[in-house]
C-alpha positions in Angstrom: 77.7 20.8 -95.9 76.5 20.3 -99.4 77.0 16.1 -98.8 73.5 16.4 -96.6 70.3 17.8 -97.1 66.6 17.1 -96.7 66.9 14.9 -99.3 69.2 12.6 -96.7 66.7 13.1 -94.3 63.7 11.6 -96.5 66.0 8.8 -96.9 66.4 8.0 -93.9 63.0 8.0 -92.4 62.0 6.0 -95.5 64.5 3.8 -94.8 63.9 3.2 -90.9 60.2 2.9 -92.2 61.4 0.0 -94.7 63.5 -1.6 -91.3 60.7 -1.3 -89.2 58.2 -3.1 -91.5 60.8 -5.8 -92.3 61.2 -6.8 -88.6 57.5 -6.9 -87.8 57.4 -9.9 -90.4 60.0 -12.1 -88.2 59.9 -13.3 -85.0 64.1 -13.0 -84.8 64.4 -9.7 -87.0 67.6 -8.8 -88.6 68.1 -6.5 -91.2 70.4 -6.5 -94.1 71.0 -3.3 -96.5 71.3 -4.1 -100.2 71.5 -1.8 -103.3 69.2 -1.7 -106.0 70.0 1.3 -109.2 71.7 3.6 -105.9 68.8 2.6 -103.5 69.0 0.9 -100.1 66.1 -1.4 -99.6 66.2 -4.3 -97.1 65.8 -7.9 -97.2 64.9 -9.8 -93.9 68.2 -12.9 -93.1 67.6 -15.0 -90.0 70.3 -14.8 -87.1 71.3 -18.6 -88.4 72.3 -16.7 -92.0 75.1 -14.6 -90.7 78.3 -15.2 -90.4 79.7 -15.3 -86.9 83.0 -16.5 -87.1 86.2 -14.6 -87.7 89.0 -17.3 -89.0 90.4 -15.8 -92.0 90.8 -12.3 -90.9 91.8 -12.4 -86.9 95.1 -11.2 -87.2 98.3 -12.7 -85.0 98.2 -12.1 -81.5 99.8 -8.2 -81.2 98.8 -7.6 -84.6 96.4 -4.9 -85.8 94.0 -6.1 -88.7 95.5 -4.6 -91.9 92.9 -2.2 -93.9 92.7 -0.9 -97.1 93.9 2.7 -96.9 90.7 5.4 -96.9 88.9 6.4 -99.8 89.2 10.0 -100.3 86.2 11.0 -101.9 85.2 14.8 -103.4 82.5 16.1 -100.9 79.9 16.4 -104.2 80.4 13.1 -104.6 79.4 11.5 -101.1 76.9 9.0 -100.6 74.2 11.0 -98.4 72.3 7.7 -97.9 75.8 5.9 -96.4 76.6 9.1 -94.3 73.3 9.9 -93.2 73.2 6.5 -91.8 76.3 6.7 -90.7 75.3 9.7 -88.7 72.0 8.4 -87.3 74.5 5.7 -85.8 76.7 7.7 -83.9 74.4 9.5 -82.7 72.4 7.0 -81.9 75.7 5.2 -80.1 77.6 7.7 -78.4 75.8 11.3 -78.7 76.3 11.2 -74.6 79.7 11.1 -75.0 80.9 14.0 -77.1 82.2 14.3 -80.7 85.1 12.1 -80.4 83.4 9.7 -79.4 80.8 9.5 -82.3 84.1 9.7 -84.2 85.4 6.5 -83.0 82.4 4.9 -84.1 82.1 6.4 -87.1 85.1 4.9 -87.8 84.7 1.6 -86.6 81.8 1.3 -89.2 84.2 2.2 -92.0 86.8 0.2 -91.1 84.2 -2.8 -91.1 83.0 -1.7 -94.3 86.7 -1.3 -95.4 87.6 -5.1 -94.4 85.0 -6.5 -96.9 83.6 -8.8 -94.1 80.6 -6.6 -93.2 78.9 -5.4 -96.7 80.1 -2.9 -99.3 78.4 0.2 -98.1 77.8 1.6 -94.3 73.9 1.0 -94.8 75.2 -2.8 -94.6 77.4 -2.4 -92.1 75.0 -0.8 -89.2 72.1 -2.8 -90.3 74.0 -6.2 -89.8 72.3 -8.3 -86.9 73.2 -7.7 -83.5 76.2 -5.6 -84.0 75.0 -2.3 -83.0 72.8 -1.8 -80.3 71.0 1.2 -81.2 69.5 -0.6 -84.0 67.5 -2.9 -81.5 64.1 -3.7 -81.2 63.5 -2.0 -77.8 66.9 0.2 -77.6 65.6 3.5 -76.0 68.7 4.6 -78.5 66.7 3.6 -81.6 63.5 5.2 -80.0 65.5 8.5 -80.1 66.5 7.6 -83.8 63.3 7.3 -85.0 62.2 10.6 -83.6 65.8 12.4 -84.4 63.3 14.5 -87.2 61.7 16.6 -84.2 64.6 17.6 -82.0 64.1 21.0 -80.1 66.8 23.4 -82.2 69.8 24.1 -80.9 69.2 21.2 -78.1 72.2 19.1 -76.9 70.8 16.9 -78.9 70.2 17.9 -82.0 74.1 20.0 -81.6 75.1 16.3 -81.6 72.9 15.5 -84.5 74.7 18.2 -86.9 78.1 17.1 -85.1 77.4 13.7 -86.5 76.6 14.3 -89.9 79.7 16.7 -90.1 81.6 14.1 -89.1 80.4 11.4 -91.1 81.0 13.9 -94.4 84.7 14.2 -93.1 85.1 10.0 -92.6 83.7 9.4 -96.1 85.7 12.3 -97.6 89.2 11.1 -96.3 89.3 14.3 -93.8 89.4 12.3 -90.8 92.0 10.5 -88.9 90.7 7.2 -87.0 91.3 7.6 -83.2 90.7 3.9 -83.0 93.5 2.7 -84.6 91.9 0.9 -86.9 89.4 -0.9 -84.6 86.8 -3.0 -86.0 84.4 -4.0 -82.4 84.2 -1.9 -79.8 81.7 -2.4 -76.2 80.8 -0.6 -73.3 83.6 -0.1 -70.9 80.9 -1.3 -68.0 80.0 -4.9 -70.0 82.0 -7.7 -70.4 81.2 -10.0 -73.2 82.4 -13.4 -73.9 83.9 -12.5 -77.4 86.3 -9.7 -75.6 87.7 -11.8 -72.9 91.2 -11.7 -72.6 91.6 -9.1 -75.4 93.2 -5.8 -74.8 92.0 -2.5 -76.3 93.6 -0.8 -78.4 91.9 2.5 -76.9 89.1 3.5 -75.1 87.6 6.9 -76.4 84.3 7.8 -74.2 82.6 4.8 -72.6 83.9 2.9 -74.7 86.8 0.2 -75.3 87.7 -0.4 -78.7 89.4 -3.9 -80.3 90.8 -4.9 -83.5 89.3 -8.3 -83.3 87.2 -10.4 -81.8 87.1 -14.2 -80.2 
């Protein structure tokens, strides 16, 4: 698609380069996206920095958390520094599960980005601390991300790498339709975390249970 091109990819090892260097200068790393004349560079924000809580924007019990309706963007006019690192993500998240899958998560990083709580652009959103675990230190997920560059063609793999950025281009240009329902967390069907407890899904696509808020 026009969207991506080895221009995206330069940006994006450049960019993991930038992450990687900004983590080795904390012992609690977290990396934050900002924008500087279209750029993304990244500023180093201890865990203590962040905002953790969700009063303000957990909806009423039953409720689904109430978005602003998708951007439709022209395909020309795409980021290809958002949706390549939107790509990298679900790929990096749920390549093992199949293209719905990276769907759903590509969507759940919209919809965050959407609700204004996490950042104006996706590079924000998957960089926030903690949130998505191909992103840490030690993941064998980002281990594959950082080598995503020398995938055998036409591996499973890389099939899933191409799926990804095709998706991403149709979430950013309005051509998608979330299968989460608006979902802004999602986990692991095979974990139980403290912030889930007691919540239904909404869905589970893949491995994967998805929620509208958290506790």
């Amino acid at each position: 698609m026009r969207g991506f091109s080895l221009a995206a990819a330069a940006c994006g090892a450049i960019l993991l380069a930038a992450w990687g260097a900004a983590e080795d200068r904390t012992a609690a790393p977290a990396a934050s996206a900002s924008r500087n004349a279209g750029a993304a560079t990244f500023a180093v924000r201890s865990r203590e920095t962040l905002d953790w809580s969700w009063d303000g924007f957990r909806p009423a019990p039953g409720a689904r958390a109430r978005l602003p309706e998708p951007e439709v963007t022209p395909e020309a006019e795409i980021d290809v520094v958002d949706a390549h690192w939107m790509a990298l993500t679900m790929w990096g998240e749920a390549r093992g599960q199949g293209e719905e899958a990276m769907r759903a998560v590509g969507h759940v990083i919209d919809n965050r980005r959407r609700s204004q709580r996490h950042g104006d652009f996706a590079t924000d959103t998957v960089s926030e601390a903690w949130q998505f675990s191909c992103w840490n230190r030690g993941d064998p997920n980002r281990l594959a991300i950082e080598r995503i560059a020398s995938l055998p063609e036409g591996s499973r793999e890389e099939q899933m790498w191409q799926a990804a950025r095709r998706i991403a281009g149709e979430i950013f240009s309005g051509r998608s339709v979330d299968p989460t329902g608006g979902a802004l967390f999602y986990h692991a069907a095979t974990v139980a975390p403290r912030w889930s407890a007691g919540l239904a899904p909404v869905t589970r696509i893949g491995g994967h249970l998805f929620f509208t808020h958290a506790l």
